[in-house]
N, C-alpha and C positions, 0 to 999 in steps of 0.2 A: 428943331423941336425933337425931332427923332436923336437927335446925339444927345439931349438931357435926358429924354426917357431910358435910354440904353443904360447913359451911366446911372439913374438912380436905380437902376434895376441892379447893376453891377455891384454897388454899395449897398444893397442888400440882402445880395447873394453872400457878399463877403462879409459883411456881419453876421450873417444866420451862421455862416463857415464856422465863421471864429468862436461862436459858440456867447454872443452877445447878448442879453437878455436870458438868457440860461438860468433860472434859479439858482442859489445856492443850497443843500441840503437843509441849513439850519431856515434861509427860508421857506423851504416847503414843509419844513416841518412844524415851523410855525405855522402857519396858513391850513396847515392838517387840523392843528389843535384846536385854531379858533374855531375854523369850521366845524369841528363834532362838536365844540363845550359851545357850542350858540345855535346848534341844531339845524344847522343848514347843512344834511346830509348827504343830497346831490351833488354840493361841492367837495362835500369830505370824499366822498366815492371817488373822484377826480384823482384825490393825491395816493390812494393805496397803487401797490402793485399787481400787473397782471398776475401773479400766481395767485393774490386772494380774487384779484375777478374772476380770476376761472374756479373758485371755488365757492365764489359766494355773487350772486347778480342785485344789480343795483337796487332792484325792488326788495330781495330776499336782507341785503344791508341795511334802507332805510326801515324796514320793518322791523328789524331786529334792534335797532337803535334810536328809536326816532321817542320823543318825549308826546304825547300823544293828546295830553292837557294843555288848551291856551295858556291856562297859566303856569305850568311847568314848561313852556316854550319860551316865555316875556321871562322867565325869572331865571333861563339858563341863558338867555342874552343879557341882563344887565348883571351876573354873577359875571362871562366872560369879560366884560367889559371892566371886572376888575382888577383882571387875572394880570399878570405880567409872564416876560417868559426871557430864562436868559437859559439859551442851551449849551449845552456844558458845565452845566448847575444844576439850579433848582426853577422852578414854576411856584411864583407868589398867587395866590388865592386866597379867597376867603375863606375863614374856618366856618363853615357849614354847623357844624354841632353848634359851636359856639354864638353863632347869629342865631339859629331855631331856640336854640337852649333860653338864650338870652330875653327873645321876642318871646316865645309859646308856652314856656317854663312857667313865668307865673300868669299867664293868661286862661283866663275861665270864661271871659265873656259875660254881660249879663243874660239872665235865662230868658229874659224879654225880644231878646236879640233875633230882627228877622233871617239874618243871614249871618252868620258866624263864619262860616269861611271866609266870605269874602271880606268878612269884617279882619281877618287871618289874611289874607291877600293883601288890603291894601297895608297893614301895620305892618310884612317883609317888603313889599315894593318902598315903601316909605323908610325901612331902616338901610336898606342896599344901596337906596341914593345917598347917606350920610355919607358925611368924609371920614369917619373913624372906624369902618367895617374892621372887625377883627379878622388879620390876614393869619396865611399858614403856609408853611415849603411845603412843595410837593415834591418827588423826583421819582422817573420816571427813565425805565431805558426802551428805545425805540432801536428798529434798524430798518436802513435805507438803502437803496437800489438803484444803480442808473439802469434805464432803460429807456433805449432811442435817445440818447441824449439826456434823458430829463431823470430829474430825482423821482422816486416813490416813495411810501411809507411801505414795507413790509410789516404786515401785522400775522403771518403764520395762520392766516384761518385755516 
């Protein structure tokens, strides 16, 4: 028993070595993106690099960036959920103008109407689930950092 345990120990010591399970930049860069554009900002804290943690503390980040409305919370998860991401290119999203403009533009509401927002609420959550969202490029330059082995996002705070 003691000679499996030794060698699974062994195997993986020596894939940690070899640097196995190691992200690739482009996926944490990924994984950066999703996690800020879906508002899950304890995980985005995760992929920046020490020189912005030592300038900026996770509570002073999430505060700074955090979407603050339930429903600007649900509606920058199901926008992320449309985004795509090819790095070394471009980031497909939804054109934002063009969905509001589209939805809010000739919308008035009736004046009878007890809740108009939310009546504005479910009429984007209801156009975001279509399959013909109007997309847009985005492009964006990032830079990235090993440290301890692992990628960062450097954002220069």
């Amino acid at each position: 028993m003691k000679k499996h345990i030794t060698l699974i120990l062994f195997f993986l010591i020596i894939i940690s070595f070899l640097g196995f399970g190691n992200k690739s930049p482009e996926e944490v860069l990924v994984k950066y993106l999703k996690s800020l554009y879906s508002n899950n900002l304890k995980k985005t804290y995760n992929y920046i690099s020490k020189v912005d943690k030592n300038t900026i503390s996770r509570n002073e980040f999430i505060g700074q960036n955090t979407l603050g409305d339930p429903f600007a919370q649900e509606m920058a998860k199901v926008i992320d959920s449309l985004r795509s991401y090819k790095i070394n290119d471009t980031i497909i999203a939804p054109d934002m103008s063009k969905v509001l403009g589209e939805i809010f533009g000739p919308f008035h509401g009736p004046k009878d109407m007890e809740n108009p927002q939310e009546a504005m609420r479910h009429m984007l959550r209801q156009y975001l689930k279509k399959a013909d969202v109007p997309m847009i490029e985005e492009r964006g330059d990032f830079t990235l950092v090993k440290e301890e082995g692992k990628w960062k996002v450097l954002l220069n705070l």
